[in-house]
N, C-alpha and C positions, 0 to 999 in steps of 0.2 A: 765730753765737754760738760764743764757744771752747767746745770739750769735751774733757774729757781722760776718761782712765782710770783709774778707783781705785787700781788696781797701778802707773803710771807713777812715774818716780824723778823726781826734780828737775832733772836734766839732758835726758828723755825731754820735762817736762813744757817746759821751754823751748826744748829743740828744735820742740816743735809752735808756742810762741808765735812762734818767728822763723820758720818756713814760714807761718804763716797770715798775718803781717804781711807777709811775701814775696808769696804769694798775692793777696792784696788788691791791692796797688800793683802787680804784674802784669798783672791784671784791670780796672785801671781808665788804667794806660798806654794811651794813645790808639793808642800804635804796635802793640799786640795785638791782632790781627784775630779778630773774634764767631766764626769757628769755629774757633779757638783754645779760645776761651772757653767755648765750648758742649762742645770735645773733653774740658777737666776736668771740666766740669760731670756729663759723664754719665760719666768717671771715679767721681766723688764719689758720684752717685747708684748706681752697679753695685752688687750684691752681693760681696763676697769669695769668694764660690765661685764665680763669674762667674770671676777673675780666676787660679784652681788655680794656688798659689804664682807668678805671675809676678813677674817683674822690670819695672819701667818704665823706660826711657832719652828718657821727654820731657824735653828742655833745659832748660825752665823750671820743672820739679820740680826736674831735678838739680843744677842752678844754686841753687836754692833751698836745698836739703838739704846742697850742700857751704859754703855761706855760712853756715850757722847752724852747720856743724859742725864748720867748719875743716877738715873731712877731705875729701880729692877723691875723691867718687864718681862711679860712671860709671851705676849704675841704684840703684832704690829697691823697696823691697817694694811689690808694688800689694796693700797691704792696709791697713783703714782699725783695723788695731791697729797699724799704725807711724805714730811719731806725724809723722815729714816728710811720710808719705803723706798721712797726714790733716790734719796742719795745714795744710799747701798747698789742699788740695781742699776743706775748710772757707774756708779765706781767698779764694777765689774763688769760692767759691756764696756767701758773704756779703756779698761787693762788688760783687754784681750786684742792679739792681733786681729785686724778686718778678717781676712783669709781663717781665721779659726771659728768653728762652729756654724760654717754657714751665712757667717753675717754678711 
């Protein structure tokens, strides 16, 4: 389920809908291997303090977050107040069935 952030702007709020639609159809690409799939997944699930300010350089985040954004980035906030961060990692714990991975 999308979730945004009260404070997000309108370009914030659509950059997370094109990560989470990215997300999704990443996650259900057959050519994505289940621990792939499982490495967002416990992305998504981590804590942000878990993560003390890092950067992320997965591909297929940052593939993600430069496609919605037009702008070529090379990593992403691993934090689930940014919304490529979260809209990606949302769009792929959504496109997986409950029963898969534990969730």
């Amino acid at each position: 389920m999308q979730s945004y952030d009260d404070d997000w702007t309108d370009s914030q709020r659509a950059l997370y809908d094109e990560c989470y639609r990215a997300g999704g159809e990443w996650a259900d690409d057959p050519d994505t291997s289940s621990d792939d799939v499982q490495h967002v997944i416990n992305l998504a699930e981590a804590d942000d303090d878990a993560f003390e300010d890092a950067e992320i350089d997965y591909p297929a985040l940052v593939d993600a977050v430069t496609q919605a954004s037009g702008v070529n980035v090379t990593s992403v906030p691993a934090s689930h107040e940014d919304p490529g961060f979260r809209g990606f990692t949302d769009g792929v714990r959504d496109a997986v069935a409950d029963d898969t991975f534990g969730l």
